[in-house]
PAVOMI-234133 format. One record per residue (C-alpha): residue number from 0; x, y, z; residue in one letter. Coordinates in Angstrom, 2 decimals. Each point is the difference from the previous one (the first is absolute). Layout:
% residues N
[NUM; [X; Y; Z]; 'A']
...
% end
This chain:
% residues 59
[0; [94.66; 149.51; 93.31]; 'X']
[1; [-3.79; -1.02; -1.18]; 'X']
[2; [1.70; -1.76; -3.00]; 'X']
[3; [2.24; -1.67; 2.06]; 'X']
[4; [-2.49; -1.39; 2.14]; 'X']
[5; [-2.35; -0.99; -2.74]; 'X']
[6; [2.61; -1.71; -1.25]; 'X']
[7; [0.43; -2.34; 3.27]; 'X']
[8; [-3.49; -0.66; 0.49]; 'X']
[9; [0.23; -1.62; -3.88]; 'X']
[10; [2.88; -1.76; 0.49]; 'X']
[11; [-1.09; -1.16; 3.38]; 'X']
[12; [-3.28; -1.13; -1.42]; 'X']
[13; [1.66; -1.99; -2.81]; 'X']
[14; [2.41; -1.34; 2.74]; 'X']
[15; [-2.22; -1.54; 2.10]; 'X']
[16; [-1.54; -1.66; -2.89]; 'X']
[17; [2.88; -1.80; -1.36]; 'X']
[18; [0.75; -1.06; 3.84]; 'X']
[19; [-3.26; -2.06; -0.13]; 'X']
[20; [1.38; -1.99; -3.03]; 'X']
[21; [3.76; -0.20; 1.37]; 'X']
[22; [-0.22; -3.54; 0.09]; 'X']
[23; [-1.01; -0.80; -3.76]; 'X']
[24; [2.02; 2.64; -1.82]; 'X']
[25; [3.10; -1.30; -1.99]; 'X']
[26; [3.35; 1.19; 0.03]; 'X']
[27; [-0.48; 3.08; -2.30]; 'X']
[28; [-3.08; 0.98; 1.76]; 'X']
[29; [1.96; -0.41; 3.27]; 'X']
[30; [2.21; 2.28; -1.38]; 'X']
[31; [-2.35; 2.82; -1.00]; 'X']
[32; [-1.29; -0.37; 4.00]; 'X']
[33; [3.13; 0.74; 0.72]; 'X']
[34; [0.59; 3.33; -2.62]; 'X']
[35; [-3.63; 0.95; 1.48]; 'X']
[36; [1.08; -0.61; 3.74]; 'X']
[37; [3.09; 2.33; -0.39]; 'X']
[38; [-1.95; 2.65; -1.90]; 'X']
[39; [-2.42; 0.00; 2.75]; 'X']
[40; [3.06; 0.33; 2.68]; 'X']
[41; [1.87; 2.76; -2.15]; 'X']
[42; [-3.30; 1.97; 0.36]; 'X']
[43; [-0.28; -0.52; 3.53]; 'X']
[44; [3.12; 1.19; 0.90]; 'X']
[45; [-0.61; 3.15; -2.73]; 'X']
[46; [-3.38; 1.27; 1.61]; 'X']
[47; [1.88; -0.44; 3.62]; 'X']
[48; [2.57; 2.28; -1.24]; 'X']
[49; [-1.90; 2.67; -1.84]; 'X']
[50; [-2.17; -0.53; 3.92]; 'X']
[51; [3.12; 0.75; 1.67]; 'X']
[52; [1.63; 2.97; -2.35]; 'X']
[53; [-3.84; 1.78; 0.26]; 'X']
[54; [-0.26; -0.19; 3.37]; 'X']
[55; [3.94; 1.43; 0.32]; 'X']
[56; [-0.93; 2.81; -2.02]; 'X']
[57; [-3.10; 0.80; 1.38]; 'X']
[58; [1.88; 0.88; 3.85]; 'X']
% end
């Protein structure tokens, strides 16, 4: 799971760095916001489900 959430924090970071420049990026940039914005939501919704199947196991 620490991978996982390593992972996030990166992508996060890198995220919220490209927001600040949404305004000036070009259509191919735009698009790689985009690639980066779903990686960063496919993660999410992996660490919420390796959360969820832990804590089901654990009771």
């Amino acid at each position: 799971m620490k991978p996982l959430i390593y992972q996030i924090i990166i992508i996060a970071f890198v995220w919220t760095g490209m927001v600040f420049f949404l305004d000036e990026m070009d259509q191919l940039s735009k698009m790689i916001f985009y690639v980066v914005t779903s990686w960063l939501l496919l993660l999410i919704v992996l660490l919420v489900k390796q959360f969820i199947s832990q804590r089901k196991n654990s009771n």
